[in-house]
C-alpha positions as CSV (number, residue, x, y, z in Angstrom):
1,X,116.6,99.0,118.9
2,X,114.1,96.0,118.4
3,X,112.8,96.7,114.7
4,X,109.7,94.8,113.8
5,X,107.9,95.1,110.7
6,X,105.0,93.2,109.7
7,X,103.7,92.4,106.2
8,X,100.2,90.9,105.8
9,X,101.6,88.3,103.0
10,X,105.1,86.7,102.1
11,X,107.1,89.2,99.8
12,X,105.5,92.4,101.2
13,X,108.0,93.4,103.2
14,X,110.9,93.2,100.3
15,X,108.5,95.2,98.3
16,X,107.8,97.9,100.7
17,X,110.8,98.4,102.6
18,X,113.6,95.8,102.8
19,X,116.1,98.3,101.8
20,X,115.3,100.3,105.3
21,X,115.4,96.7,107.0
22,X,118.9,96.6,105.1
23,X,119.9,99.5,106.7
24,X,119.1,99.0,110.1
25,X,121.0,95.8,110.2
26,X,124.0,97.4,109.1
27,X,123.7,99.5,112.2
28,X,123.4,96.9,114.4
29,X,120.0,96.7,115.3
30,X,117.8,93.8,116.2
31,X,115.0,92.7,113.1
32,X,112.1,90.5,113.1
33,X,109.9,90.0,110.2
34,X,106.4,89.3,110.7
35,X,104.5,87.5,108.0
36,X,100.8,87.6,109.1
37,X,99.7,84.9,106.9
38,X,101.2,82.0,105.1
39,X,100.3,83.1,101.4
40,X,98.9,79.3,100.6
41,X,95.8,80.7,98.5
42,X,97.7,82.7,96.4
43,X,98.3,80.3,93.2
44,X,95.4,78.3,91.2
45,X,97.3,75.2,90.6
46,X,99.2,74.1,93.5
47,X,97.4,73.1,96.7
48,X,97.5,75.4,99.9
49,X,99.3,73.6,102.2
50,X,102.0,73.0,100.0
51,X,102.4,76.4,99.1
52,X,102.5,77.9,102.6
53,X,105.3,75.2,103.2
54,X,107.3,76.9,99.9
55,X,106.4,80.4,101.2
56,X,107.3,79.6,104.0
57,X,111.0,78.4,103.7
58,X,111.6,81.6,101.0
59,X,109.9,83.9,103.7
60,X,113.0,82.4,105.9
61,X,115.9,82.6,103.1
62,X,114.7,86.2,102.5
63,X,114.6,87.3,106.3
64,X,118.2,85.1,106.7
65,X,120.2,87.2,104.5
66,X,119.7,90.3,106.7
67,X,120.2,88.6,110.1
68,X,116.4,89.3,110.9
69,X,114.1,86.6,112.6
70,X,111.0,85.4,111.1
71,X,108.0,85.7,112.8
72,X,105.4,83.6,111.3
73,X,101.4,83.2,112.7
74,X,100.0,81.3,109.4
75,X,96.7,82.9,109.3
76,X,95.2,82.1,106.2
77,X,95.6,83.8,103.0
78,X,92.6,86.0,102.2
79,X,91.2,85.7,105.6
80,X,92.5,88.3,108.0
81,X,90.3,90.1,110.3
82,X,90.1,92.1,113.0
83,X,88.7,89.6,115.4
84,X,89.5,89.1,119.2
85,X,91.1,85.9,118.0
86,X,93.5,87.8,115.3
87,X,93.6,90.7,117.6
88,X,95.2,88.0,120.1
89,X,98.0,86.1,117.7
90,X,98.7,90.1,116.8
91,X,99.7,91.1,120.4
92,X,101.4,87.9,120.8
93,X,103.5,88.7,118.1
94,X,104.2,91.9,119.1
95,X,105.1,91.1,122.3
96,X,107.9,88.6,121.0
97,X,109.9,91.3,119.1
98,X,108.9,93.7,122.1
99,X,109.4,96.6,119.3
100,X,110.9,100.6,119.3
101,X,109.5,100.5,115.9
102,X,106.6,99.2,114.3
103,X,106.3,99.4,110.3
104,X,103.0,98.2,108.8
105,X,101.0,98.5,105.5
106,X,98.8,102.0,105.4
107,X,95.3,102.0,106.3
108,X,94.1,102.4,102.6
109,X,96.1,99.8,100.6
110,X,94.4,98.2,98.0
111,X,94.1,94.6,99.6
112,X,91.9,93.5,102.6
113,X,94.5,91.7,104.0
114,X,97.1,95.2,104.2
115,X,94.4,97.0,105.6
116,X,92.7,94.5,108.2
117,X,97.1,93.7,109.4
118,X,97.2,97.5,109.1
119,X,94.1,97.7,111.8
120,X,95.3,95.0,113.9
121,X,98.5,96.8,114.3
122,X,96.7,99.9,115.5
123,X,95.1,97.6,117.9
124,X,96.6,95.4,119.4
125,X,99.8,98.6,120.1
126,X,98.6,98.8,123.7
127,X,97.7,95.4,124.6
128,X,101.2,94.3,124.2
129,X,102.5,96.1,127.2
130,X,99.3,95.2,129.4
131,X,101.1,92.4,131.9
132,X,97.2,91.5,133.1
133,X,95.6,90.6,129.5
134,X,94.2,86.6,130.0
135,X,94.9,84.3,127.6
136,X,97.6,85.1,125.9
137,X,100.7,82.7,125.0
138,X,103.6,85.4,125.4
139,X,103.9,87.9,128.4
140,X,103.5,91.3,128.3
141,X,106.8,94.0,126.9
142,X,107.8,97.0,127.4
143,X,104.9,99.7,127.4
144,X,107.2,101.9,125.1
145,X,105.9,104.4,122.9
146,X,107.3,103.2,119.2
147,X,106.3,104.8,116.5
148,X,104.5,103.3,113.8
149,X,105.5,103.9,110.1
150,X,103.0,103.0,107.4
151,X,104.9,101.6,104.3
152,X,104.1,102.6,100.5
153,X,101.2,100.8,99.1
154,X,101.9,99.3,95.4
155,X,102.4,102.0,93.1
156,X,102.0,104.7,95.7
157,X,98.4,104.9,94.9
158,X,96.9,107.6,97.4
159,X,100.2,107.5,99.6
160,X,102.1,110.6,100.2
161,X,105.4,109.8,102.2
162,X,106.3,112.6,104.9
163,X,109.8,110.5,105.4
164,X,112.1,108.5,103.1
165,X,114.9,106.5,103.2
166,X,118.0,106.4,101.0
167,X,118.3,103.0,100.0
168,X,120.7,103.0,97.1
169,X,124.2,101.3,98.5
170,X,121.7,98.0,99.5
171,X,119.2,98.4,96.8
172,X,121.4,94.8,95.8
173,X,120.3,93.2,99.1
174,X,116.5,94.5,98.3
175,X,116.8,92.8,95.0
176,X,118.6,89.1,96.9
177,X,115.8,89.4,99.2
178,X,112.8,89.8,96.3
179,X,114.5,87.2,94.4
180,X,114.0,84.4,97.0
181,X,110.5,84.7,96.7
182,X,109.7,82.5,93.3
183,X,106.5,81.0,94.2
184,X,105.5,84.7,94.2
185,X,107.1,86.1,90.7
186,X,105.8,83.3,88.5
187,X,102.1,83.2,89.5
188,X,102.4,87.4,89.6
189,X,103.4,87.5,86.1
190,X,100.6,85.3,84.6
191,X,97.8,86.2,86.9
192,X,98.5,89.9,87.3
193,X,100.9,90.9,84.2
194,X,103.0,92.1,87.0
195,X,106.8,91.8,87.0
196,X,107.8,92.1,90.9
197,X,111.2,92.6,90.4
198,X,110.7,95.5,87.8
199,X,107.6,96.4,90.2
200,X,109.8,97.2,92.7
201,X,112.8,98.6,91.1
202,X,110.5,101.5,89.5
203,X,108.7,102.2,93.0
204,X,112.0,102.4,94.7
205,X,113.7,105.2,91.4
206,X,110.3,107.0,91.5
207,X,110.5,107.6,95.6
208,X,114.3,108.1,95.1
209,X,113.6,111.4,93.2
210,X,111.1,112.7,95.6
211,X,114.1,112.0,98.0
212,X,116.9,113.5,96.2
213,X,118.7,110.2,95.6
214,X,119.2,107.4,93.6
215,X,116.5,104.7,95.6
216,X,114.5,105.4,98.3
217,X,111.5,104.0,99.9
218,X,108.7,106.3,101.5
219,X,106.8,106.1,105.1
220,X,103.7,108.1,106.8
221,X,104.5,108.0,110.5
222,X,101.3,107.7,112.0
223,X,100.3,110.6,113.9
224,X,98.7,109.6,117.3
225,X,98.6,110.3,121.0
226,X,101.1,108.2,122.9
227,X,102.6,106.8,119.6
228,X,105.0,109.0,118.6
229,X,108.7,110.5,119.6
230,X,110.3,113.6,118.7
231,X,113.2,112.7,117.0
232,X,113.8,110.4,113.7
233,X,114.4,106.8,114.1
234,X,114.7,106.1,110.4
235,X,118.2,105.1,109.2
């Protein structure tokens, strides 16, 4: 299967469900991860384009060690919305991983950002597959019906998973993949008093007990007319 899962900034993803990413490339499956901006507002000191650059390259070194392909549209941070012009870069980029599953940040999330990626997602689903849409860059995929799995938001405010994931035997690649993204952990601790990595580590024991295991991570499948199948295609 062609696994695509898009994150609205750089470390999102790792937060929210590398260790499921982990899993799927054990099996074998194909990856992309999409990072719908380029994060280059999100410190006070250094200047934008040099931080998308840094973001950038970790966003690849995190995305590297599990064989997946970065996708990589550089909207600006703090800027996404849904526009015909995002709506447009979203269905391109759905149409280059041509996806059997979709995973995206839930409609309530705290940030603007999660939720606007979140809407485009919703979308831009059937415009991928429609071979007649003008003026777009990449033609149209498969018009096949992948489900969509909304990831936890931080500290599983208002998010009640209805499927989990077992990730304790690559909770180690979750932490690798966290770890390249340093331009995030710095500027998270002084800003926000938040520790990522212990951020993320809590999150992932809290959803583990829910799940009857040591780590887990926790999805809402989105329940929709022609977005769904009747089987599991969680590892």
């Amino acid at each position: 299967m062609n696994i695509l899962a898009i994150g609205a900034h750089p470390d999102d993803l790792e937060l929210t469900c590398a260790g499921t990413l982990a899993r799927y490339a054990e099996q074998g499956h194909t990856l992309f991860m999409a990072v719908f901006t380029s994060g280059n507002m999100g410190d006070l000191t250094v200047p934008p384009d040099e931080l998308g650059r840094v973001r950038h390259a970790e966003a690849e070194a995190s995305a590297a060690i599990i064989g997946a392909r970065l996708l990589w549209p550089g909207v600006t941070d703090e800027l996404v919305f849904p526009n015909e012009a995002q709506r447009r870069l979203m269905i391109d980029l759905m149409r280059q991983a041509d996806p059997d599953v979709i995973f995206t940040h839930s409609p309530n999330d705290y940030h603007p950002d999660h939720r606007y990626v979140s809407q485009l997602v919703f979308d831009s689903y059937f415009q991928k597959g429609l071979p007649h849409l003008p003026d777009q860059r990449h033609p149209a995929c498969r018009f096949a019906q992948a489900p969509i799995y909304y990831v936890d938001n931080i500290g599983g405010i208002e998010f009640a998973p209805t499927e989990y994931v077992d990730v304790t035997a690559v909770m180690e690649t979750k932490r690798r993949m966290l770890a390249c993204h340093q331009s995030q952990i710095q500027p998270m601790r002084e800003l926000a008093h938040t520790e990522l990595m212990e951020l993320m580590e809590i999150q992932s024991r809290f959803r583990g007990l829910a799940a009857g295991c040591r780590f887990a991570e926790g999805f809402r499948k989105l329940e929709a007319s022609q977005r769904g199948l009747t089987r599991r295609v969680l590892p």
